[in-house]
Backbone bond lengths (Angstrom), bond angles and torsions (degrees), N, CA, C in turn:
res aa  C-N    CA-C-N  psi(-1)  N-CA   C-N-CA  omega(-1)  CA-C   N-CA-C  phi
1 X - - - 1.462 - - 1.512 109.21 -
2 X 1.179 125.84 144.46 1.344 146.66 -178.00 1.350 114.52 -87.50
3 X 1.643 121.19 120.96 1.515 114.18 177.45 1.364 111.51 -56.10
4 X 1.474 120.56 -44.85 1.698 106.95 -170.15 1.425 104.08 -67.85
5 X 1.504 127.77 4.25 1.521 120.43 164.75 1.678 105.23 -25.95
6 X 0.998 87.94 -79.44 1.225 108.16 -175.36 1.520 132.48 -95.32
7 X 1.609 112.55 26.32 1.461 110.27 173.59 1.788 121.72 -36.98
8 X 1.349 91.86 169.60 1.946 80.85 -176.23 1.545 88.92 -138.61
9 X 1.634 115.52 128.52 1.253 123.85 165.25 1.618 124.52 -91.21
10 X 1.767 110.97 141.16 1.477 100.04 -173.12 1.788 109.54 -36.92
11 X 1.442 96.87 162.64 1.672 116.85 149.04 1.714 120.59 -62.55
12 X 1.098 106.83 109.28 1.507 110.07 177.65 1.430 116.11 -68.14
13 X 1.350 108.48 -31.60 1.634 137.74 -173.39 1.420 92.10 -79.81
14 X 1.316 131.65 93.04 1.387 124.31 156.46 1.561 117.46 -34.57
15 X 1.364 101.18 -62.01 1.876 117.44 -172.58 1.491 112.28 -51.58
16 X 1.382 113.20 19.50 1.579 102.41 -174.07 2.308 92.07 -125.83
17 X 1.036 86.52 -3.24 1.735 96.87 -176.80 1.498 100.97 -73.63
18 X 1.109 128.98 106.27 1.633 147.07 -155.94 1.546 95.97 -73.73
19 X 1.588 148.74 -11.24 1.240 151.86 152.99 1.385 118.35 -64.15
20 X 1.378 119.60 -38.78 1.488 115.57 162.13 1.118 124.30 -68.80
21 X 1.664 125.53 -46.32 0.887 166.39 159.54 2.105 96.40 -9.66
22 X 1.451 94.72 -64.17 1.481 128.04 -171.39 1.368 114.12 -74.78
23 X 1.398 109.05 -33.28 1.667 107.29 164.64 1.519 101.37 -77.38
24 X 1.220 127.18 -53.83 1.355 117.33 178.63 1.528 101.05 -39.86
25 X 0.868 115.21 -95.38 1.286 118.92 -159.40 1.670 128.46 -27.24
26 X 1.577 112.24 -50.32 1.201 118.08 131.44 1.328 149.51 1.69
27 X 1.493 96.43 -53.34 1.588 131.77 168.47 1.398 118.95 -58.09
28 X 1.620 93.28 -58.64 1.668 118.62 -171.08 1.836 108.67 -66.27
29 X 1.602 97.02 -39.16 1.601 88.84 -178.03 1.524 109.61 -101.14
30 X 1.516 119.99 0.56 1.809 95.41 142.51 1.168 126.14 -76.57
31 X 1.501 123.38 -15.16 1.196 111.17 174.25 1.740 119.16 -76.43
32 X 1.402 107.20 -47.98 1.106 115.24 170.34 1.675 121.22 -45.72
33 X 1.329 118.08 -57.12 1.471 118.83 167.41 1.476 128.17 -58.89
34 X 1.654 104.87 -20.74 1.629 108.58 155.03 1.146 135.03 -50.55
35 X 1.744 92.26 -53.90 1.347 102.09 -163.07 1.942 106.78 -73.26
36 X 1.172 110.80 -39.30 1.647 117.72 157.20 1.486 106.74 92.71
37 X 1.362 118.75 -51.41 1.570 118.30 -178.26 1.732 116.20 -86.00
38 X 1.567 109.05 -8.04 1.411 120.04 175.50 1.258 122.51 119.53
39 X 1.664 128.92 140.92 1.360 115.64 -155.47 1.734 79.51 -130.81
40 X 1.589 94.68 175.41 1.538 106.73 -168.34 2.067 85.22 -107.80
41 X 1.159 121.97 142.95 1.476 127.96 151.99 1.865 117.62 -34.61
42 X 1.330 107.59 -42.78 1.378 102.14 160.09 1.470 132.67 -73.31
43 X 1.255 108.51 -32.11 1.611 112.98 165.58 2.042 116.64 -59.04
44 X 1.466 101.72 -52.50 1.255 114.13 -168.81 2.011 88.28 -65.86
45 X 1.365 112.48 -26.95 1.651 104.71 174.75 1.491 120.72 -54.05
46 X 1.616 89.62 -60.20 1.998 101.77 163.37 1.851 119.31 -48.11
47 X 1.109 105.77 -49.36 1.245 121.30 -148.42 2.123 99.82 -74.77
48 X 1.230 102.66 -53.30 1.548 117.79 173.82 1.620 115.70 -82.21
49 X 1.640 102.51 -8.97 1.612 89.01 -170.42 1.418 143.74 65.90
50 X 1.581 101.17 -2.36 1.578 97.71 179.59 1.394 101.99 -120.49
51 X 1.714 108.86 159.93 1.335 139.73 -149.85 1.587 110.89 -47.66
52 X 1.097 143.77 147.65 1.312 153.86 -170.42 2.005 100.60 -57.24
53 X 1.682 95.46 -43.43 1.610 95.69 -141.33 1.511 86.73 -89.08
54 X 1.874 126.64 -27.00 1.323 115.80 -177.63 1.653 120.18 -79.23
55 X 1.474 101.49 -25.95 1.032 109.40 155.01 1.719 149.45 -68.22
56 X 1.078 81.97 -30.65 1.911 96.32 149.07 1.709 110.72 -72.09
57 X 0.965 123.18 -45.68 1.550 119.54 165.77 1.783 121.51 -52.48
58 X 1.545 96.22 -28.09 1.807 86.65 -176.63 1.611 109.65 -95.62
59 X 1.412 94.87 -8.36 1.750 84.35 -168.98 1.599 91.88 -95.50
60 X 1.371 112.03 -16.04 1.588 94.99 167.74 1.371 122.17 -75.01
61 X 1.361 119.21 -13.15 1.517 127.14 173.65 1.728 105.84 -96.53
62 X 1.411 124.60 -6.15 1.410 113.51 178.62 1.600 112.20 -104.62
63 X 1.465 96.51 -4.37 1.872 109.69 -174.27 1.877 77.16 -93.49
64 X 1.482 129.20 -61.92 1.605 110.23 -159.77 1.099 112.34 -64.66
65 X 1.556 125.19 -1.71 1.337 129.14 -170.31 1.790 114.84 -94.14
66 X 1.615 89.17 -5.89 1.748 94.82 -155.70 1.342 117.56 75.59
67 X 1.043 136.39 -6.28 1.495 137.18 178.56 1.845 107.26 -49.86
68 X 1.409 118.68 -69.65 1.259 131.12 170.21 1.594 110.26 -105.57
69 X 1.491 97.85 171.37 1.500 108.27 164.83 1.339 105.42 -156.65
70 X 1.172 125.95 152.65 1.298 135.02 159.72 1.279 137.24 -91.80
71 X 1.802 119.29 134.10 1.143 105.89 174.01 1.045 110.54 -91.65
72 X 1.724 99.07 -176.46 1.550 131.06 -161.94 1.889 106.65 -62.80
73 X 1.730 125.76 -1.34 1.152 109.40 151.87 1.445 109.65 -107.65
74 X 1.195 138.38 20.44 1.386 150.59 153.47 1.455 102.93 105.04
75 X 1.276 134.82 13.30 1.268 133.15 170.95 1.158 113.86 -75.04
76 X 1.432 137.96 139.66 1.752 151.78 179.27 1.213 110.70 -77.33
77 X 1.580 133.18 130.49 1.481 126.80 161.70 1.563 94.70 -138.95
78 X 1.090 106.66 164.99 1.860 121.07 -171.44 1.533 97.74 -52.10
79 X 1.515 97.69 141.25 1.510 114.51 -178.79 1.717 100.37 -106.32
80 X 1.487 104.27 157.72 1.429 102.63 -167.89 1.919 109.52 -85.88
81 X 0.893 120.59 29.75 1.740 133.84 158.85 1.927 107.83 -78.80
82 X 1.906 104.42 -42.55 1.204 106.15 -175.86 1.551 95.02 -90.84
83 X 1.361 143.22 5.14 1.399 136.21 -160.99 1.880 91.78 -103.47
84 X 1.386 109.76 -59.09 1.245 114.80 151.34 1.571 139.39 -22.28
85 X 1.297 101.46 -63.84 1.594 112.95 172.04 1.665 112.11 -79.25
86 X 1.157 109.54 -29.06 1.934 102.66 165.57 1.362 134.52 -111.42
87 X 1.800 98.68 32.50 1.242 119.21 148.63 1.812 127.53 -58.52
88 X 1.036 111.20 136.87 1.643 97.81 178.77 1.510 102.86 -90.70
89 X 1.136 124.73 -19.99 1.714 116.85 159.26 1.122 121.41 -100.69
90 X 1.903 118.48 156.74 1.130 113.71 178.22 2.066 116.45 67.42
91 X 1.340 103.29 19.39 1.796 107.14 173.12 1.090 132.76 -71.93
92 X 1.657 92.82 -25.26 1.761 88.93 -170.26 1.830 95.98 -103.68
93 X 1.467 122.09 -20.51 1.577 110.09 165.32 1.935 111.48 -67.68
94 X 1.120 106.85 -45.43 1.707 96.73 154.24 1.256 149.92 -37.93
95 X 1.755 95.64 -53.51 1.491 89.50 159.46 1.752 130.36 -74.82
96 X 1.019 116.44 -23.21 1.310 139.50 174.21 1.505 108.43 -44.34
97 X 1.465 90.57 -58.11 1.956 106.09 171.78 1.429 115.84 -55.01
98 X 1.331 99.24 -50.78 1.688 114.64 -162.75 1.913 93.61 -70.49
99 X 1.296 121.42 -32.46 1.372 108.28 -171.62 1.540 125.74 -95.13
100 X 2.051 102.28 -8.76 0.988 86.31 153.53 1.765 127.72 -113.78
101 X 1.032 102.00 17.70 1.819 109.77 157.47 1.195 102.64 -48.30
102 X 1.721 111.37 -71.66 1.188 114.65 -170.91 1.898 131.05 -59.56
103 X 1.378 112.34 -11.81 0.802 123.51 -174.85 1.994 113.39 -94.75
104 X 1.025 97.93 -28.90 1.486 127.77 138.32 1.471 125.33 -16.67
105 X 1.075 104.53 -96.22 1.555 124.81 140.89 1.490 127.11 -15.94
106 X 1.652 106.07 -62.47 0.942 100.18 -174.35 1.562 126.81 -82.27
107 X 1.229 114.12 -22.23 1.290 129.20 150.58 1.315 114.81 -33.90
108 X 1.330 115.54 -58.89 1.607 117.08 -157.73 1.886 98.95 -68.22
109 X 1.925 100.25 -42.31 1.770 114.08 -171.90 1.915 96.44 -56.08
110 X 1.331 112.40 -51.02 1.755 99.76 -152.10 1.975 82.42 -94.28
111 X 1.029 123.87 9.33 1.301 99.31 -179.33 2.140 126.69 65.51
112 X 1.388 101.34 8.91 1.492 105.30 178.27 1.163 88.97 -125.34
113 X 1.724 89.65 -175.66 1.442 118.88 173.08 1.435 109.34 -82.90
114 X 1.147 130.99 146.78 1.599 142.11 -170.02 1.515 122.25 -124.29
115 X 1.127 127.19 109.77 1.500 121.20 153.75 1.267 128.27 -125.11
116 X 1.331 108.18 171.46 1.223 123.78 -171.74 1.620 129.29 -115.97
117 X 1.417 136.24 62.80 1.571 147.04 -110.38 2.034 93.65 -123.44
118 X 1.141 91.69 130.25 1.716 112.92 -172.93 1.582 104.19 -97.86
119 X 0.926 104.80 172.14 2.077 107.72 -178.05 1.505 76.76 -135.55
120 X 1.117 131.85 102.20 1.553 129.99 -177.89 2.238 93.85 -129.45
121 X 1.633 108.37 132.72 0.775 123.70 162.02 1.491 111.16 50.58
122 X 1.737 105.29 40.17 1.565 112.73 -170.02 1.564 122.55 65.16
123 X 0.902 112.35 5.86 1.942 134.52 162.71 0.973 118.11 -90.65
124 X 1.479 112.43 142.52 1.905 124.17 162.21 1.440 91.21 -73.37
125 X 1.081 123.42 135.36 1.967 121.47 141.83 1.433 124.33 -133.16
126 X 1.183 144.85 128.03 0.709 136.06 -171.68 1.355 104.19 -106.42
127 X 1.619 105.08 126.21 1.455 108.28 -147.13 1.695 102.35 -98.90
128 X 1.815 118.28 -20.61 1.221 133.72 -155.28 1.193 112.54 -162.50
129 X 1.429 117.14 121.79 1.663 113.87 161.64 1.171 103.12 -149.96
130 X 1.159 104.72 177.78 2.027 128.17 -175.25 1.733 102.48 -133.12
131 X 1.739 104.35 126.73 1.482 116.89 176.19 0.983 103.25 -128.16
132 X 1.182 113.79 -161.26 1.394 138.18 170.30 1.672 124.07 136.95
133 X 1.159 111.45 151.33 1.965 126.02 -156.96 1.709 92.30 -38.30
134 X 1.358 143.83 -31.68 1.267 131.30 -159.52 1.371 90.72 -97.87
135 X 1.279 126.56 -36.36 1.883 144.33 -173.10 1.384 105.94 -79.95
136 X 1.483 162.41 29.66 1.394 138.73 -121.32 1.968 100.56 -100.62
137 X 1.740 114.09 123.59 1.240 127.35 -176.03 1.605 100.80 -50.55
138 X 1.405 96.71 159.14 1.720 110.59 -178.82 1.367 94.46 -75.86
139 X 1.686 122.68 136.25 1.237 128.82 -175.35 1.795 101.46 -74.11
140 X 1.136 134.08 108.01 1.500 134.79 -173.00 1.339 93.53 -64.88
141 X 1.330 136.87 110.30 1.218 119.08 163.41 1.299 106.95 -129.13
142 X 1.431 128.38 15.52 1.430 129.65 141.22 1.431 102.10 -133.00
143 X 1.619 110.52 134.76 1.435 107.09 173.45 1.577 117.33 -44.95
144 X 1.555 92.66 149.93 1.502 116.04 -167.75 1.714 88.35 -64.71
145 X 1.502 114.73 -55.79 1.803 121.87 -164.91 1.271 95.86 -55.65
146 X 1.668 155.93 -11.70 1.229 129.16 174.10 2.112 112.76 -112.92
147 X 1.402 90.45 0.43 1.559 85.79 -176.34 1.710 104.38 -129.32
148 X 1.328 89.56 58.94 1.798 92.08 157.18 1.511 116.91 -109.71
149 X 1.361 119.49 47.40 1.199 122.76 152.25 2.004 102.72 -110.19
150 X 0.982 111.32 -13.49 1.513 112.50 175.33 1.143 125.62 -120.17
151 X 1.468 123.16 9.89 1.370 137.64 177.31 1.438 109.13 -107.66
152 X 1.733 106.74 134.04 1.384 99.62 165.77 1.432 124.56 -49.10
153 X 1.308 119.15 -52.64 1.374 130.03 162.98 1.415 114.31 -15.08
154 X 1.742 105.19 -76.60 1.406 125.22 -146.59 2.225 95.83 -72.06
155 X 1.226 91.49 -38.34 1.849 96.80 -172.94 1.929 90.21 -66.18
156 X 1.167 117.65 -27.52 2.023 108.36 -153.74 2.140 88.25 -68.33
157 X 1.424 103.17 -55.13 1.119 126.63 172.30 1.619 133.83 -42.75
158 X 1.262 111.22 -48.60 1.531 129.92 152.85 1.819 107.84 -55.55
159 X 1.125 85.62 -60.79 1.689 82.40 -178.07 1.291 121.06 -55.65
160 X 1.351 116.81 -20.83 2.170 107.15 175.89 1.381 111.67 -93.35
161 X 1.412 113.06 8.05 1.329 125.32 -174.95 1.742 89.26 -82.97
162 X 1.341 106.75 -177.98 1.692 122.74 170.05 1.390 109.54 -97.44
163 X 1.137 125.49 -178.19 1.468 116.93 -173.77 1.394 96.07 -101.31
164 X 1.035 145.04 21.32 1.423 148.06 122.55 1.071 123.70 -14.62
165 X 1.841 89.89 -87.68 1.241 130.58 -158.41 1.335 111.02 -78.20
166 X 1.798 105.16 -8.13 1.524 103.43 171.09 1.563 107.68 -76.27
167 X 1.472 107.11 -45.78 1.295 112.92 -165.63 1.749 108.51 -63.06
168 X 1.280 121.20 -32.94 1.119 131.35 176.80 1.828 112.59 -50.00
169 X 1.080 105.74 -33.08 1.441 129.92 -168.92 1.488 108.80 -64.93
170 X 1.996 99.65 -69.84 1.207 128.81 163.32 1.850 125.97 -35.08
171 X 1.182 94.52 -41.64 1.189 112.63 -175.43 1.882 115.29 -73.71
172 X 1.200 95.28 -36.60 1.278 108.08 158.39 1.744 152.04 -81.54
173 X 1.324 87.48 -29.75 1.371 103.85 155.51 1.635 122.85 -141.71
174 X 1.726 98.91 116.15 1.793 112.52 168.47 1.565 103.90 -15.21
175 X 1.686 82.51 133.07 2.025 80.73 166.36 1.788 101.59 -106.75
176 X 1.094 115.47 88.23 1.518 138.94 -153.97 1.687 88.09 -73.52
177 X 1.540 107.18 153.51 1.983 100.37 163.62 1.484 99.56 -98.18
178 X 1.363 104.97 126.19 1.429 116.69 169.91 2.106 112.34 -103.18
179 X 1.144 112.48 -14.66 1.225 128.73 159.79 1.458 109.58 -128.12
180 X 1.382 93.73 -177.40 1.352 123.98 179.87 1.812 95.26 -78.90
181 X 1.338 120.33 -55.88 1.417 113.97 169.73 1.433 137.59 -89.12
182 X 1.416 95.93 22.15 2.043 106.76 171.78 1.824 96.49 -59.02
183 X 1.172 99.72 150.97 0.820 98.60 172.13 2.143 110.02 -129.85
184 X 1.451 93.36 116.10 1.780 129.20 -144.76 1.964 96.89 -76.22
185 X 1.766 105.92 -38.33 1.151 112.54 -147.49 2.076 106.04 -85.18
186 X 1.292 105.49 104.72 1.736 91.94 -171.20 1.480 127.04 -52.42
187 X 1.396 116.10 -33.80 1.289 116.51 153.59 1.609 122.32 -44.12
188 X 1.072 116.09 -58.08 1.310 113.19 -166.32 1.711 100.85 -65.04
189 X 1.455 125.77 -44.51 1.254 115.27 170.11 1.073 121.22 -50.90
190 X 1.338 125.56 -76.05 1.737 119.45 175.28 1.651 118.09 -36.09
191 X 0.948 126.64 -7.78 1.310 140.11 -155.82 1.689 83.98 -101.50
192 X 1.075 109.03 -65.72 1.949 134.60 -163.86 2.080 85.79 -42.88
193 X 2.136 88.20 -76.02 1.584 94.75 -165.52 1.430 116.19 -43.78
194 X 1.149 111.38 -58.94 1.903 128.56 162.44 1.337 103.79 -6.66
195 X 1.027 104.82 -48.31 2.041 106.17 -156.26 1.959 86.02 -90.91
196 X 1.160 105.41 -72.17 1.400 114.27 171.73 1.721 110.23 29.12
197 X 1.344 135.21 89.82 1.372 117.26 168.32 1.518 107.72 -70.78
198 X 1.804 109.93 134.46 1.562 107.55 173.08 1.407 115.84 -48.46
199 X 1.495 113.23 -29.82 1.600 101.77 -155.89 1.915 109.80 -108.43
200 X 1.717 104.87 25.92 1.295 111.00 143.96 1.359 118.74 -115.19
201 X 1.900 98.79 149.90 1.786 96.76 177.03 1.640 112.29 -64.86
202 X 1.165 114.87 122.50 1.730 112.45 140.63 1.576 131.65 -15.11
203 X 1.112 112.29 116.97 1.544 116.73 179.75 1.208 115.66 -106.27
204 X 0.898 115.33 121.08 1.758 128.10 153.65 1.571 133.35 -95.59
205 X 1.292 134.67 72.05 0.942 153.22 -135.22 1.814 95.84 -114.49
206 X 1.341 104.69 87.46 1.340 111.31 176.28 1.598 123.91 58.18
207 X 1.455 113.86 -6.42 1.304 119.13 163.70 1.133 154.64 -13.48
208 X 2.068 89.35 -69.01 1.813 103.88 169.04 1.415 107.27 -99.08
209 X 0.965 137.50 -26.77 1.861 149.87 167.80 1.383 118.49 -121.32
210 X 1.065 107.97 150.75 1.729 114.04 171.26 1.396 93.17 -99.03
211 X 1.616 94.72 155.27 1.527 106.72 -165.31 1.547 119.55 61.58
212 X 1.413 125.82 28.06 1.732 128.32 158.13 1.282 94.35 -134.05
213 X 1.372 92.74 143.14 1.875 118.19 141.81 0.773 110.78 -134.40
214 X 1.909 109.51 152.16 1.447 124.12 -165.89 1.480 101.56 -159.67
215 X 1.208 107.57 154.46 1.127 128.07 -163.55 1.864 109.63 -132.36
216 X 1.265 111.14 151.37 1.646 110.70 168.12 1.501 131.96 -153.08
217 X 1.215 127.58 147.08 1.458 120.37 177.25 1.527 110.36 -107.46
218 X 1.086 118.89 170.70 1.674 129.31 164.72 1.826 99.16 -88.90
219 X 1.427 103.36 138.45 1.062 126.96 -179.16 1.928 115.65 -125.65
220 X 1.346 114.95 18.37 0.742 123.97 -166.90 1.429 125.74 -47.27
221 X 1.477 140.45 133.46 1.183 133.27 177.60 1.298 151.32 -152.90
222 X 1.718 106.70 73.61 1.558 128.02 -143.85 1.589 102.15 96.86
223 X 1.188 119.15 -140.42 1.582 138.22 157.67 1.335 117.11 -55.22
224 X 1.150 145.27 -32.12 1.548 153.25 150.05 1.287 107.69 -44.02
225 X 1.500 114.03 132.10 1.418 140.52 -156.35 1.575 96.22 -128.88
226 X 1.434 117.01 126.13 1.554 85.53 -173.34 1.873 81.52 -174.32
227 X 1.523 117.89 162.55 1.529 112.68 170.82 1.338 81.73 -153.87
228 X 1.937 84.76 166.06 1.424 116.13 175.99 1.647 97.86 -102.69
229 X 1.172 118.03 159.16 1.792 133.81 -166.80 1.540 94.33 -169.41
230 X 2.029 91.13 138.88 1.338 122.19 149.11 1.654 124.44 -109.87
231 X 0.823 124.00 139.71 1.148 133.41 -176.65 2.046 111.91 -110.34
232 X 1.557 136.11 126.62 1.063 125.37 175.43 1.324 113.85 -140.26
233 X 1.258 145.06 165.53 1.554 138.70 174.10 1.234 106.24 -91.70
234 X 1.495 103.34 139.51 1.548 124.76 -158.63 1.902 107.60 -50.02
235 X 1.071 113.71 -13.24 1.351 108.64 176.87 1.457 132.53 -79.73
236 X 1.835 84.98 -8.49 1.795 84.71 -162.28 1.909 83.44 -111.42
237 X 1.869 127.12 13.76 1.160 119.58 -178.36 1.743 111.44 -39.14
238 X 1.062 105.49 -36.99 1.445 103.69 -172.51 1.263 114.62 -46.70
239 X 1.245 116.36 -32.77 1.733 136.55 -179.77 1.420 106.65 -72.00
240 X 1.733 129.24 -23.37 1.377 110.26 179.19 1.314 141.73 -75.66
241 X 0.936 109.73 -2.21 1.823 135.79 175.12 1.345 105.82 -51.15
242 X 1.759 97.04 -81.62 1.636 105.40 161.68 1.501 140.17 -64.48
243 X 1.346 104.20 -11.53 1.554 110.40 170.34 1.419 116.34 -86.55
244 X 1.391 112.77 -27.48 1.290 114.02 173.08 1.945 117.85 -75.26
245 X 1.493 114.39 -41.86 1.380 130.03 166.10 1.411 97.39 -35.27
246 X 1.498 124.66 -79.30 1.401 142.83 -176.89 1.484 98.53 -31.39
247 X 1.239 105.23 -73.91 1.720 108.91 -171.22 1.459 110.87 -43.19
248 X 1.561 128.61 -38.80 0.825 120.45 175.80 1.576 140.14 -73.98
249 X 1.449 94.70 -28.22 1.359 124.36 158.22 1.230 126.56 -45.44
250 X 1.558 97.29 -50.68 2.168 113.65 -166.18 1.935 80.57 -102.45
251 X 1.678 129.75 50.24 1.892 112.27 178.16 2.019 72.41 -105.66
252 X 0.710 159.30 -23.87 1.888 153.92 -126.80 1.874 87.83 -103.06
253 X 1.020 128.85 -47.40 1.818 110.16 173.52 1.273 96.38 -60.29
254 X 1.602 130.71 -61.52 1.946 122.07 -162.52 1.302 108.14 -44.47
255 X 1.519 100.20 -66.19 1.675 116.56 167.60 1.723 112.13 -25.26
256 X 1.298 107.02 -51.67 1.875 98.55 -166.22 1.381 110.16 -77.96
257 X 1.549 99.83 -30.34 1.719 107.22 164.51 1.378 112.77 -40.04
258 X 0.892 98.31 -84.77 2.302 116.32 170.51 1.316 116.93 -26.42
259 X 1.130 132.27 -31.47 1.575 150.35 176.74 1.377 141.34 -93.29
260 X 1.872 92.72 -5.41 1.354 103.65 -176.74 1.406 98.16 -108.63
C-alpha cells in the first residue's frame, strides 16, 4: 500500500479545528457560570458574540458532554461534568473519568482504538486510551518512549516541540528501523515535522509495525504537549482518511477537559 493512499489535506473549514472550538466554548461557560441562575441561547449569542448556527453546535456538544444543561424554560446553567472538573478536590480523579468517557465514545464514533499520549519529562507516554475486540490496541512491541520518530504518536508530539527540543529527543533515543518504512535518517525527519501543517493529523503508515495505521492530532494545552491518536489494522487503511478527520473533529471535548 502506498502512503499517498491516503494523504490527508488541511481543513478548509477553520470551525472544525478543535482549538477554536475550545476557546469558544470556554467563552460560553464563563458566561454561563456568570450568569448563575440561567441564560437563554440568545443572550449567550449577544453576550459571547459568536454566530447563532456555531453556537447551536457547541452547546449541543457541551450539554452531551455534561458541561451545561438546560432547564425546563430552556435556559443553560453549568452542568455537573464542569462542577466536577472545577472542584479544588478530587481534579485529577475527575479528569481521568471525564477523559475516559469521552474517549469511550470516541472509540465507538471513529470505530478505532484511541489514545491520549503526554510528552512528560522528555518522554512519549501514553497516559489513556479506549479498546476493545472490534477497536484492537497497537501491539507495543517496541516501547512507545524510544520510537517516536516512527509513531504517529511520537512524530504528533515531536512536532509541538522546537527544533531543539526535537533534537534533544533524537539525541537521546536511536531512531532504530522498525519497518521497512521507518524512517532512520534525522534530517529527513525534522525536515518531514518542519513542513508538518498543525491542523493535519500525523500519519503513520506502517512505520512502527506492519499491519497498523495510525493517525494523530495535537492536543495541546497551555505548556502541556500532548496528542490525540487512532490506531487501525492495515486492512481497514482505507478507513483512515475519515477516521482520522473525525478524530480530529471529536479532539474539542479532550481539549476542554485539559483546560479546565
Amino acid at each position: 500500500m502506498q502512503g499517498d493512499a491516503v494523504a490527508l489535506k488541511p481543513e478548509k473549514d477553520a470551525s472544525h479545528q478543535p482549538h477554536q472550538s475550545v476557546q469558544h466554548a470556554l467563552r460560553v461557560l464563563e458566561a454561563v457560570a456568570r450568569r448563575g441562575v440561567g441564560i437563554t441561547d440568545t443572550e449567550l449569542a449577544r453576550v459571547t458574540g459568536l454566530p447563532v448556527d456555531g453556537l447551536t453546535a457547541l452547546l449541543r456538544m457541551l450539554r452531551r458532554e455534561g458541561y451545561v444543561q438546560q432547564t425546563a424554560d430552556g435556559a443553560y446553567v453549568t452542568g455537573a461534568t464542569l462542577a466536577r472538573l472545577g472542584a479544588a478536590d478530587g481534579h485529577e480523579a475527575a479528569l481521568t473519568e471525564t477523559l475516559q468517557l469521552t474517549l469511550d465514545e470516541l472509540r465507538d464514533t471513529v470505530g478505532a482504538a484511541v489514545y491520549i499520549s503526554r510528552y512528560i519529562d522528555g518522554e512519549v507516554r501514553i497516559t489513556q486510551y479506549a479498546a476493545g475486540p472490534e477497536a484492537p490496541p497497537v501491539n507495543e512491541w517496541v516501547d512507545f518512549r524510544v520510537s517516536a520518530h516512527a509513531s504517529a504518536v511520537g512524530k504528533s508530539l515531536l512536532g509541538q516541540l522546537d527544533v531543539n527540543g526535537r533534537r534533544d529527543h533524537l539525541s537521546r533515543h536511536k531512531m532504530a528501523r522498525l519497518t521497512s518504512r521507518t524512517i532512520t535518517n534525522e534530517k529527513v525527519l525534522l525536515s518531514k515535522l518542519a513542513a508538518q501543517p498543525p491542523t493535519v493529523p500525523v500519519l503513520d503508515i506502517q512505520e512502527y509495525a506492519v499491519g497498523t495505521v495510525c493517525a494523530a492530532v495535537p492536543i495541546t494545552a497551555g505548556a502541556s504537549v500532548g496528542c490525540l491518536a487512532l490506531s487501525l489494522p492495515v486492512e481497514h487503511a482505507h478507513r483512515l482518511h475519515r477516521a482520522a478527520d473525525r478524530l480530529n473533529k471529536s479532539a474539542a471535548p479532550v481539549l476542554l477537559s485539559l483546560a479546565i
